[in-house]
C-alpha positions in Angstrom: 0.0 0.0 0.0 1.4 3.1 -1.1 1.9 6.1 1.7 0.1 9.8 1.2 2.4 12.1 0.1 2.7 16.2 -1.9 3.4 15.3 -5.9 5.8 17.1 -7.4 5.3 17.4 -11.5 6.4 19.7 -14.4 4.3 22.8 -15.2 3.7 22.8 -19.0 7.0 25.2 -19.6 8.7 21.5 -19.2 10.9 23.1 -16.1 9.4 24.8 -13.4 8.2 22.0 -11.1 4.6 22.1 -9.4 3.4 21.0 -6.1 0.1 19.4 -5.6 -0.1 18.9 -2.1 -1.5 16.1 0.2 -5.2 17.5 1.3 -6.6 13.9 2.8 -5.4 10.3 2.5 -8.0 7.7 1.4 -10.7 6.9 4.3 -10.5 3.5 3.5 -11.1 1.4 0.5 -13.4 3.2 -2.1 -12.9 6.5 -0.9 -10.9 9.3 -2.7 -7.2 10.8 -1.6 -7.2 14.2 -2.6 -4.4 16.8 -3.3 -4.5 20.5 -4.1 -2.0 22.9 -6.1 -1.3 25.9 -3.6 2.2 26.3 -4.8 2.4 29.7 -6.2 -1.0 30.6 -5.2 -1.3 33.8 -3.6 -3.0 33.6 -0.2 -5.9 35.5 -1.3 -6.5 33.3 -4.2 -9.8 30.9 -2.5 -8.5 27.1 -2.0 -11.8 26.3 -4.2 -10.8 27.7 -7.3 -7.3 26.2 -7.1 -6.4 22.6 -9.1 -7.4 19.4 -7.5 -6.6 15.9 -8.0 -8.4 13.0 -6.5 -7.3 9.4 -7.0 -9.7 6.0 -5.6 -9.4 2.1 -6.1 -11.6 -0.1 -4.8 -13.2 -3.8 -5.7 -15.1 -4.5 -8.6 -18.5 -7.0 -8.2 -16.8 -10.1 -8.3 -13.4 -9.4 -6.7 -11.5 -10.5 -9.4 -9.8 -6.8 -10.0 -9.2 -3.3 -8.7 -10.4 -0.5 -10.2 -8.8 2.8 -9.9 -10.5 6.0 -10.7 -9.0 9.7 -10.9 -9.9 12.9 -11.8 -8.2 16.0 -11.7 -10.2 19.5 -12.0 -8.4 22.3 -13.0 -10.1 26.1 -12.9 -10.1 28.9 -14.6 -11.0 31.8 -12.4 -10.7 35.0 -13.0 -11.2 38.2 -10.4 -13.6 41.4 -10.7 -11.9 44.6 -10.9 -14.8 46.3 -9.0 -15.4 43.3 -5.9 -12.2 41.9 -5.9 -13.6 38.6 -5.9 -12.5 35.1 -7.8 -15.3 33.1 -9.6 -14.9 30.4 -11.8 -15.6 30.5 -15.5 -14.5 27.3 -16.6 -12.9 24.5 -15.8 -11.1 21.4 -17.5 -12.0 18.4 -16.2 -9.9 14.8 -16.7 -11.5 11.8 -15.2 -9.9 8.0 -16.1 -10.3 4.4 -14.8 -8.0 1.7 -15.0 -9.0 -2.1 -13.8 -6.2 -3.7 -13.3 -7.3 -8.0 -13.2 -5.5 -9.5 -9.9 -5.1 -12.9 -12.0 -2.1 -10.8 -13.8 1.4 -11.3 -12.2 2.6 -8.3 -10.5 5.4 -7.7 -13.2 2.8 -7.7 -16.1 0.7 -5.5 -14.1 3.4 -2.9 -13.5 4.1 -3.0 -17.0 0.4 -2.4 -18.3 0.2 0.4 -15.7 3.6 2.1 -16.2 3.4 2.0 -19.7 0.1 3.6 -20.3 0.7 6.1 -17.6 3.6 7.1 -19.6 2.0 6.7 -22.9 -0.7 9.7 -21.7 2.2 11.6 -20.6 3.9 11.7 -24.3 4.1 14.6 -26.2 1.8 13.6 -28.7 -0.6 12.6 -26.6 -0.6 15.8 -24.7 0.0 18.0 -27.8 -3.5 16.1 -29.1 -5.2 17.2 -25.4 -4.0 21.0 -25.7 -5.2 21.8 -29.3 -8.7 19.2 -28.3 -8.0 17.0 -31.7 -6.5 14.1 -32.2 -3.8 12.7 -34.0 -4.4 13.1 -38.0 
């Protein structure tokens, strides 16, 4: 079982590194561990509008895998020049589930994971999710 922890990640400038920090551990099994990007956020800035990532595994029916859910919610808020105050207009949204059989041997399980989990983090693949087409 993995311990909560902050994680640290490259902003999209492919240098500056990015904390999303440890909000809650998982409650127990099914229930989300959540973490919250404050670094660089000005104090004023309200924790609400900030990015958030939440990441949950849990059985399926049978027992015969784990399912592990995540999504990540990042806004965009902008702030009223007359109130002062933040509000949300938008906000992108990435949600995923792996299931991940427990007939697999551990190696070929790391494997499946790693390799997709690096997969979504190549260039193309994230090129494709900034411009919202895919490959052609």
């Amino acid at each position: 079982m993995t311990a909560m922890a902050s994680i640290t990640v490259k902003k999209a400038d492919g240098t500056t590194d990015i904390v999303f920090d440890s909000l809650s551990p998982a409650g127990g099994d099914g229930t989300f561990a959540e973490w919250r990007q404050d670094t660089g956020q000005s104090s004023g800035f309200p924790v609400g509008l900030r990015p958030r990532l939440r990441v949950m595994t849990k059985w399926n029916g049978p027992k015969t895998a784990r399912i592990m859910a995540f999504e990540a919610t990042f806004p965009y808020a902008v702030q009223d020049s007359t109130t002062t105050l933040y509000s949300a207009r938008d906000q992108v949204l990435i949600k995923g589930t792996y299931t991940l059989p427990t007939a697999i041997p551990a190696a070929n399980l790391k494997e499946a994971v790693y390799q997709i989990g690096n997969i979504l983090a190549s260039s193309l693949v994230k090129s494709s999710g900034e411009v919202g087409y895919s490959p052609r």
